[in-house]
Structure formats: C-alpha cells, structure tokens
ROFI-132363 format. One record per atom (N, C-alpha, C): residue in one letter; atom name; y, x negated, z. Coordinates in steps of 0.001 Angstrom, whole numbers, plus 500000, padded with zeros to 6 digits. Layout:
# ROFI-132363
{a; CA; {Y; X; Z}}
...
This chain:
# ROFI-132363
{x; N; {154318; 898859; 176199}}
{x; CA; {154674; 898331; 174897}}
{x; C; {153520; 897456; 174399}}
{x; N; {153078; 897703; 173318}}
{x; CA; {152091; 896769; 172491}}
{x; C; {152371; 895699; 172153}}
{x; N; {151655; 894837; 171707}}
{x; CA; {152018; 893090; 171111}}
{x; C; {152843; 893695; 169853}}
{x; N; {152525; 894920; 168873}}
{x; CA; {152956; 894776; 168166}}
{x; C; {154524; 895121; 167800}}
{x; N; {154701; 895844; 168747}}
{x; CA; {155865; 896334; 169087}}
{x; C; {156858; 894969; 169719}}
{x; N; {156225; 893944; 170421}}
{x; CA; {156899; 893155; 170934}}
{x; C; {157071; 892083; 170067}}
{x; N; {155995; 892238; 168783}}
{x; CA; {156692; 891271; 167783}}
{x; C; {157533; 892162; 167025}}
{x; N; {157382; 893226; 166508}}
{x; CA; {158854; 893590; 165711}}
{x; C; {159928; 893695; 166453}}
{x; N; {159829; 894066; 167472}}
{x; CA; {161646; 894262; 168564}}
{x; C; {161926; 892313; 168516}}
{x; N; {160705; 891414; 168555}}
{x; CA; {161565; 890152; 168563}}
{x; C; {162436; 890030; 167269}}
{x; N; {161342; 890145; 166026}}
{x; CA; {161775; 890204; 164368}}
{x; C; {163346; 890379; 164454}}
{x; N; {163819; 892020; 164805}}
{x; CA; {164676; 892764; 165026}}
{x; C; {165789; 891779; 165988}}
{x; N; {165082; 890893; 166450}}
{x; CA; {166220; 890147; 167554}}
{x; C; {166446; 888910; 166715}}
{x; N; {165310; 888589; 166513}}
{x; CA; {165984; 887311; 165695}}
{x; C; {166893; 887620; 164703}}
{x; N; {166836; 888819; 163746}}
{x; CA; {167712; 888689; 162584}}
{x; C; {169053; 888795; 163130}}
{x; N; {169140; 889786; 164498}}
{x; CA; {170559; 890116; 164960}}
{x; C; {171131; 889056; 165163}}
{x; N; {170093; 888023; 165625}}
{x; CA; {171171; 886767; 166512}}
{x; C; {171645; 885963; 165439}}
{x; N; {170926; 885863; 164067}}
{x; CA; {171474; 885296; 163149}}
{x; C; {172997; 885794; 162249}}
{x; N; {172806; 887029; 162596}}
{x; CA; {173377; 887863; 162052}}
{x; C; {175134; 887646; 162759}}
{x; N; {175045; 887733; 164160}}
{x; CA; {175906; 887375; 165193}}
{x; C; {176790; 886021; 164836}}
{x; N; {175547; 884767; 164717}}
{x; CA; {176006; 883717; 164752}}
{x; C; {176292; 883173; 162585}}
{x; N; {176773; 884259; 162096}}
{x; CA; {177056; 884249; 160700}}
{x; C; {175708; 883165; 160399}}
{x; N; {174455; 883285; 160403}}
{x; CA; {173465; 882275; 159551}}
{x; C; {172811; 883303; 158595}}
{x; N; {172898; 883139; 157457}}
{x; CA; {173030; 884044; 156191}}
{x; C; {170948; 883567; 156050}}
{x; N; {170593; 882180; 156282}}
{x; CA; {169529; 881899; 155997}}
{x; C; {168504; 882228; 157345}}
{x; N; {169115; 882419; 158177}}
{x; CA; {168263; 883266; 159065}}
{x; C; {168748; 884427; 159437}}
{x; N; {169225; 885463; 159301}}
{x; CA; {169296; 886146; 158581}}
{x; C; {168606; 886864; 157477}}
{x; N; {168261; 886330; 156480}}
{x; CA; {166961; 886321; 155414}}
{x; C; {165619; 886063; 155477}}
{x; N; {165749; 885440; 156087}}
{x; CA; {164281; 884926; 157091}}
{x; C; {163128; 885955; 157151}}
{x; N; {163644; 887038; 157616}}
{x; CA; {162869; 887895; 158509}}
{x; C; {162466; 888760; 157171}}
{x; N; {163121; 888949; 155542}}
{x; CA; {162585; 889599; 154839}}
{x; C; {161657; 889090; 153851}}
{x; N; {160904; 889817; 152989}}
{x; CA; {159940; 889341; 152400}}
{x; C; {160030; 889322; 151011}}
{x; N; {159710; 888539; 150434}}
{x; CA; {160052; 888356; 148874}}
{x; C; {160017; 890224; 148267}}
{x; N; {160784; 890205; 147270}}
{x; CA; {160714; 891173; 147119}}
{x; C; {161178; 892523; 147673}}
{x; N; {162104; 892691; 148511}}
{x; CA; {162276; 893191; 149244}}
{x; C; {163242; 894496; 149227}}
{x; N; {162984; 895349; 149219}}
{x; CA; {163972; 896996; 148651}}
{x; C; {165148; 896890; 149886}}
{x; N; {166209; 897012; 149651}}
{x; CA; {167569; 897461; 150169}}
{x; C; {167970; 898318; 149870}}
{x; N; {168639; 899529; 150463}}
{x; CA; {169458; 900445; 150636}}
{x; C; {170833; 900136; 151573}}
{x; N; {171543; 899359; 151121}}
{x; CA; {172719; 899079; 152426}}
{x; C; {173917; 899643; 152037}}
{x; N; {174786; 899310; 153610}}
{x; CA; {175953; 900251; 153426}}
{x; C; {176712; 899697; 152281}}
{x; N; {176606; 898609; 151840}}
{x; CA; {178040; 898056; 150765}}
{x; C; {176933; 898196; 149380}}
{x; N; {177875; 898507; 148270}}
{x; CA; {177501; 898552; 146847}}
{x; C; {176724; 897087; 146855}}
{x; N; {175562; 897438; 145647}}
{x; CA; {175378; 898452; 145153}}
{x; C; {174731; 899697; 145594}}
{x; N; {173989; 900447; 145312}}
{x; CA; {173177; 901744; 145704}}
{x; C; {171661; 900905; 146491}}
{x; N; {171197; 899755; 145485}}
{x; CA; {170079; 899114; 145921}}
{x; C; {170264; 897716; 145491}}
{x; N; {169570; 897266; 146125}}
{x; CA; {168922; 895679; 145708}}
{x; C; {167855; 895488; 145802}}
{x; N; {167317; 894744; 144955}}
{x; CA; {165442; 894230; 145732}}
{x; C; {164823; 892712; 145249}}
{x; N; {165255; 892146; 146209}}
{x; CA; {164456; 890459; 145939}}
{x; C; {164966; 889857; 145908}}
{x; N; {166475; 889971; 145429}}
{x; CA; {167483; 888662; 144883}}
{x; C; {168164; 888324; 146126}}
{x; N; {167113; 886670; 147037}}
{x; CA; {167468; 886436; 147729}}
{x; C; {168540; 885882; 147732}}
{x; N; {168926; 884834; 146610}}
{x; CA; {170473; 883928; 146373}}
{x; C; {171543; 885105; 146553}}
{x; N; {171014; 886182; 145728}}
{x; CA; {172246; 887229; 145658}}
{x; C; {172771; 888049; 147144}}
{x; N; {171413; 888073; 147657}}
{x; CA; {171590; 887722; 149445}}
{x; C; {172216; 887139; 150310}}
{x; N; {172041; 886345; 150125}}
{x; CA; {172291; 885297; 150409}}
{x; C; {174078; 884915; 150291}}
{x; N; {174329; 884968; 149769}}
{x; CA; {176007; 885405; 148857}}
{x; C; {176612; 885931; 149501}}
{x; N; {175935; 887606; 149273}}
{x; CA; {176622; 888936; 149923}}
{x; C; {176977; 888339; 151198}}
{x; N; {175950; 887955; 152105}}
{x; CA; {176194; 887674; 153685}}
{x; C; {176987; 886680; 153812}}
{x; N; {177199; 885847; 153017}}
{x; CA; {178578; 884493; 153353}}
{x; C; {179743; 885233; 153388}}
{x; N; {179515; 885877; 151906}}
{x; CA; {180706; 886401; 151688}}
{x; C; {181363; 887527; 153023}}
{x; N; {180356; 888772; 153330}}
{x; CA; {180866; 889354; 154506}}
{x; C; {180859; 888733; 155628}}
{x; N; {180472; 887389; 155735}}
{x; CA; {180297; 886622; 157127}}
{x; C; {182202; 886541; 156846}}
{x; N; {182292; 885935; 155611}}
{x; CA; {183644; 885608; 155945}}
{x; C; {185134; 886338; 155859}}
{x; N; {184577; 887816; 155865}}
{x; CA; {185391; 888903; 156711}}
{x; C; {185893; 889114; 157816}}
{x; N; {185679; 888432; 158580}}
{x; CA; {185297; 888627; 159829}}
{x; C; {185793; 887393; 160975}}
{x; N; {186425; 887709; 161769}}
{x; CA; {187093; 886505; 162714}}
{x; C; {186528; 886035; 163982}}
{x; N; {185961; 885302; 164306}}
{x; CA; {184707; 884788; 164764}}
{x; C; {183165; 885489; 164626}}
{x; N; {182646; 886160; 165945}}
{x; CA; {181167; 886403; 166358}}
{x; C; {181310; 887776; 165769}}
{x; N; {180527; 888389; 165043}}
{x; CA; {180118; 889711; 165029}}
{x; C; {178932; 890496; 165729}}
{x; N; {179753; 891384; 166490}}
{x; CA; {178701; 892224; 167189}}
{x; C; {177375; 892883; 166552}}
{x; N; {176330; 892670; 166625}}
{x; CA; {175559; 893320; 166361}}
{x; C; {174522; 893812; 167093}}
{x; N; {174551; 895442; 167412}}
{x; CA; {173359; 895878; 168767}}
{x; C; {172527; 896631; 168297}}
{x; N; {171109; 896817; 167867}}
{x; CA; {170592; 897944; 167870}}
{x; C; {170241; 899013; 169072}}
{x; N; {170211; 899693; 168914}}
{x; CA; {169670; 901122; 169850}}
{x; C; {169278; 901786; 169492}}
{x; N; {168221; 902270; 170202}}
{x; CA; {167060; 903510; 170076}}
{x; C; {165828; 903536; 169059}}
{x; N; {165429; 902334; 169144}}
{x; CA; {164378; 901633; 168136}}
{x; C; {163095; 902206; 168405}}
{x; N; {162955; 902890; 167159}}
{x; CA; {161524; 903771; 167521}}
{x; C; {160504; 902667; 166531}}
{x; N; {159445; 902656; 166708}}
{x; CA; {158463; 901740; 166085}}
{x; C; {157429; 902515; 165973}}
{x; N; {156746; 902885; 164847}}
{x; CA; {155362; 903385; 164061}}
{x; C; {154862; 902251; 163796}}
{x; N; {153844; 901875; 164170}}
{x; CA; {152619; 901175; 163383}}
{x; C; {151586; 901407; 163614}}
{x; N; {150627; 900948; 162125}}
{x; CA; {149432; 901091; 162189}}
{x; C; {148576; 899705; 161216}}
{x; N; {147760; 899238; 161607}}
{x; CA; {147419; 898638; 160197}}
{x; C; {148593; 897327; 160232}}
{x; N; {148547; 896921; 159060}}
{x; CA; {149604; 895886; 158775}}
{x; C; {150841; 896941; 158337}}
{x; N; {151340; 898405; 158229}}
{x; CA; {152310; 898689; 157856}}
{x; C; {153052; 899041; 159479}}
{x; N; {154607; 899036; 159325}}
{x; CA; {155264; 899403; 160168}}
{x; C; {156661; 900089; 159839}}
{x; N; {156887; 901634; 160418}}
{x; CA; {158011; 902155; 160339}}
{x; C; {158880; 902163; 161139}}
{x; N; {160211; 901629; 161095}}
{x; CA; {161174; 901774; 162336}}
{x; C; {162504; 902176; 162016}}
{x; N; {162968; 903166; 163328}}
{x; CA; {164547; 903592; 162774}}
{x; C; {164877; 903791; 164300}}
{x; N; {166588; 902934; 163925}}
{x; CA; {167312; 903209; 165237}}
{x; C; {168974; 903133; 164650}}
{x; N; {169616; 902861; 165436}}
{x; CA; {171156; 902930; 165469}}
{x; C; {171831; 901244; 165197}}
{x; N; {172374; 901108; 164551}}
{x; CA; {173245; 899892; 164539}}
{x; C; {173718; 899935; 164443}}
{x; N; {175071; 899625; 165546}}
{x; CA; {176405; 898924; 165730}}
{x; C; {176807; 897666; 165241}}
{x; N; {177794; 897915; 164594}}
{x; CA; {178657; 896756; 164127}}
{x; C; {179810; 896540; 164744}}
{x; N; {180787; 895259; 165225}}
{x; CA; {181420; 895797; 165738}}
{x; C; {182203; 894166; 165682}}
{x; N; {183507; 893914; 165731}}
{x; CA; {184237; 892881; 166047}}
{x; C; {185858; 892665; 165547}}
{x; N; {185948; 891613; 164952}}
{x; CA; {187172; 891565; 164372}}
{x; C; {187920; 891251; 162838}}
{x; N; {187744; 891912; 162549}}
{x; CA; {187841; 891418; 161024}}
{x; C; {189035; 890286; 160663}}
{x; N; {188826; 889637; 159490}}
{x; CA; {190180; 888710; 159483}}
{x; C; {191546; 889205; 159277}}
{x; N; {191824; 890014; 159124}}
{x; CA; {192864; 890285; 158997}}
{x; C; {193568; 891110; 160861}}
{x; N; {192765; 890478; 161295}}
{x; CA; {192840; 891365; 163201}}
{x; C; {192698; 892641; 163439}}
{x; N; {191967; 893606; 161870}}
{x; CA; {191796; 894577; 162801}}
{x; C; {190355; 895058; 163606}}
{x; N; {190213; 895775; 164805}}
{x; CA; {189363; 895483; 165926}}
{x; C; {188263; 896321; 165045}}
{x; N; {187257; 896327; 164844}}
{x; CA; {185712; 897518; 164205}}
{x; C; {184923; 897535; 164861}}
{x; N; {184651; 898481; 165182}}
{x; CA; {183146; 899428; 165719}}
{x; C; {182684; 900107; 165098}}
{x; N; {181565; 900484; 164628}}
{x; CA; {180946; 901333; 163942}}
{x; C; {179492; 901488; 163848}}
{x; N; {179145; 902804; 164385}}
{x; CA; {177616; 902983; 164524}}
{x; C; {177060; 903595; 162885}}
{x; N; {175842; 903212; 162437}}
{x; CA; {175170; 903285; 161380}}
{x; C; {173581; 903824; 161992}}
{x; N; {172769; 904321; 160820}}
{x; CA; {171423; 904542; 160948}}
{x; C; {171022; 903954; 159753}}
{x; N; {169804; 903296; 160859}}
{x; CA; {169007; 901976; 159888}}
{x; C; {167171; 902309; 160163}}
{x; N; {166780; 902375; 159338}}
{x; CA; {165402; 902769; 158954}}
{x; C; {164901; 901966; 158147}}
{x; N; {163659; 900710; 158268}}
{x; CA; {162714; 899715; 158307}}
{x; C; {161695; 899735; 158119}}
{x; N; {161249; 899480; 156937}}
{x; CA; {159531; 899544; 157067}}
{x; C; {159167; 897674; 157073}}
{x; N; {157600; 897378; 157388}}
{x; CA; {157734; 896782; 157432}}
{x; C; {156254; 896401; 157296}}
{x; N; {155776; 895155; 156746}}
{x; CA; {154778; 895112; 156383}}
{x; C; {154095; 893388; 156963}}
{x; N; {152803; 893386; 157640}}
{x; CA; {152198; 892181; 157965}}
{x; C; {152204; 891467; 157001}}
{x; N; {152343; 889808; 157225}}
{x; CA; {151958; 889243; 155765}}
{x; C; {151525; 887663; 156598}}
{x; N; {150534; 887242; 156231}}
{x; CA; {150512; 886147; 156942}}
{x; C; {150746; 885721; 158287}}
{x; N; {150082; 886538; 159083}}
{x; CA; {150394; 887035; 160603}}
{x; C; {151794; 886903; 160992}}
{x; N; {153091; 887541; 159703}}
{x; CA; {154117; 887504; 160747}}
{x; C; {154590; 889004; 160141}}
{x; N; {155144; 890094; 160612}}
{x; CA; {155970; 890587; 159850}}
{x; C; {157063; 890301; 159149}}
{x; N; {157390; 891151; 158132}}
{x; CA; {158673; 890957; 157311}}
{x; C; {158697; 892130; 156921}}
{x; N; {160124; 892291; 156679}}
{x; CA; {161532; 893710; 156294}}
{x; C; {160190; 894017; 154901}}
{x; N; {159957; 895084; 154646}}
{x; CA; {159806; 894934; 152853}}
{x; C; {160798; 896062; 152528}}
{x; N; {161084; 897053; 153159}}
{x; CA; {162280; 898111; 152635}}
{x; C; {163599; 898275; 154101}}
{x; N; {164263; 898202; 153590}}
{x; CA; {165801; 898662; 154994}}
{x; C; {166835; 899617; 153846}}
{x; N; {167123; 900417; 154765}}
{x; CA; {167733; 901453; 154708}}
{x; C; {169018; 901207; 155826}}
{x; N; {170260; 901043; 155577}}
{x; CA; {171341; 901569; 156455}}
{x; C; {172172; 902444; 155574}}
{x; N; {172795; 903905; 156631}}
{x; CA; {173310; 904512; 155954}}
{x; C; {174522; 904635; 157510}}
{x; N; {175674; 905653; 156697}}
{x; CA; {176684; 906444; 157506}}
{x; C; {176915; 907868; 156848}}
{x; N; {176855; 908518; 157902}}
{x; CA; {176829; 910037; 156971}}
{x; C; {178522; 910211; 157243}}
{x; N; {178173; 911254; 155904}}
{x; CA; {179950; 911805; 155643}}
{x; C; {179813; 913237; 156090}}
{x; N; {181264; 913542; 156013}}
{x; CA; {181715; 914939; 156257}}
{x; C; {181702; 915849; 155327}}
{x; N; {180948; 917116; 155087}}
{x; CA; {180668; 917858; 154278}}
{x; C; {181430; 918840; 154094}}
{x; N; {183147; 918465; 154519}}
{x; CA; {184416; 919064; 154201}}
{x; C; {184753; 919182; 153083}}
{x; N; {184484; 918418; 152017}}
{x; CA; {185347; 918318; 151054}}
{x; C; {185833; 916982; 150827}}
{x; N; {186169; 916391; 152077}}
{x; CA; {186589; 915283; 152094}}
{x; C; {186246; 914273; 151364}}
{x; N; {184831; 913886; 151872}}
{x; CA; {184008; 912698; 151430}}
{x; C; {184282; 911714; 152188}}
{x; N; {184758; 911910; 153465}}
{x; CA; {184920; 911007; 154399}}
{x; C; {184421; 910054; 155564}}
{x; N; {183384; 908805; 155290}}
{x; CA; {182586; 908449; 155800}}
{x; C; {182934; 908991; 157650}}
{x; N; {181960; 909053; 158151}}
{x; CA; {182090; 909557; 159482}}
{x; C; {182051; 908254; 160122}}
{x; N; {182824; 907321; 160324}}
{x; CA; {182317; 906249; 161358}}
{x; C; {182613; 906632; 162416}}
{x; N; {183307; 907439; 162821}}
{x; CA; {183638; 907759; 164145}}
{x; C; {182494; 908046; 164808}}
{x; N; {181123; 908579; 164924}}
{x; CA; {180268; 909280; 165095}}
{x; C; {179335; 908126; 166292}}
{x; N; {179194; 908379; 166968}}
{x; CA; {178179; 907960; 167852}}
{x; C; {176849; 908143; 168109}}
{x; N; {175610; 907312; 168499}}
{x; CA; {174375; 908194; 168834}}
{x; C; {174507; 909048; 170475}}
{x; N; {173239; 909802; 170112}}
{x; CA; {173578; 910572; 171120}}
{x; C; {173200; 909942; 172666}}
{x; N; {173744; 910615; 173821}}
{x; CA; {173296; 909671; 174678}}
{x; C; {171789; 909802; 174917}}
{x; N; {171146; 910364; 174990}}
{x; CA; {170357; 910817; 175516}}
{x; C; {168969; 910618; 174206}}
{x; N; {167967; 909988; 173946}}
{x; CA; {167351; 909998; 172731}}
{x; C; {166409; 911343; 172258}}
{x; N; {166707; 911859; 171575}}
{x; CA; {165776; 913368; 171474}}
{x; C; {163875; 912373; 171128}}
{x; N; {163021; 913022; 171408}}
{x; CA; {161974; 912674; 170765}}
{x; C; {161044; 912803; 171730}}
C-alpha cells in the first residue's frame, strides 16, 4: 500500500467515524468547497452548499436511535497526480427512531482531489440499484459479492 492510499483509506475513516458518532461538522470536513454530490436522498445533486449540508446530516442524524453503522468494503483506490478515483460498498446499518432495525449495502464512487497537501471529496456518488421488473423497487436487499472480482 502507498502513502497515498494510506492517506485516503484514513480520509475515508475519518469521515466514517464522524459519521458513526452523528458529527455533521466532521463529517464535512473531509469535502472541499465546492463539492458535486450524487446521494441516495433527494435531491438528484448538490454541489457546495455546505450549511445545506450540514442540515441534511442533523437532520438524518436525527433519524436514527443512537450510533449508526457505517462500514466501507472493497475500496479500490486510483491515483495519480493530485487526482484520485475510488469506489467501494457502503453499509449503513442501525436503528432508526422509530425501532426499526436497517442494513443496507450501497455503491459509492469518489473522486478526489489534492489541495493543500490534504485530500478532499470533490465529487461522491452513492447509489442503490433497482429492479428492472417493472417494479421500480430499490434493491436493498442486495449484498456485495463475497469474493472481490478485479
């Protein structure tokens, strides 16, 4: 593993643990002004509006009945240069307030760009794919695989 790899898998750790311990401002930390979103909750995108960030995450912090799980897996890391591409699996997972129990695996894809010898997020992508039944039925059921192809 490279230095550089061992600073984005930390990046990647710090936001989780903030993320865990509901801190909305660390949490944010790790992204960079300006910053493109693709996430699972409306809208389609966001980009920059840290207050509005900032918000969102209180607000879903306070969904939720104590610690929220958060694990990544299978974190692949591209870099070159000051740019960096990464995509792996994230689990969500705990108790919502109203007691019911959630798990749910997602795919999250990261670019990420040097800035002042630290990295920061500049684009994230989480998605959940649906069922191409007819339905339109998010697949959370879906797991990664065990085994990582690549």
């Amino acid at each position: 593993m490279t230095t550089v790899d061992t600073e984005i898998r930390n990046l990647f750790e710090t936001h989780a643990a903030a993320i865990r311990r509901k801190d909305a401002e660390g949490a944010l930390a790790v992204y960079a002004p300006g910053v493109v979103r693709f996430d699972l909750a409306p809208p389609l995108a966001t980009a920059g509006e840290r207050e509005q960030g900032r918000q969102a995450l209180v607000d879903w912090f306070a969904t939720w009945r104590g610690g929220i799980g958060y694990e990544l897996r299978d974190l692949a890391i591209i870099a070159e240069g000051g740019l960096a591409l990464c995509h792996g699996f994230l689990r969500i997972s705990g108790t919502k307030a109203d007691g019911e129990e959630v798990g749910v695996w997602t795919r999250r894809t990261v670019g990420l760009r040097r800035e002042a010898e630290a990295w920061r997020i500049v684009h994230e992508h989480g998605s959940v794919p649906f069922y191409m039944d007819g339905s339109l039925r998010a697949a959370v059921d879906l797991q990664p695989p065990a085994v990582r192809a690549g």
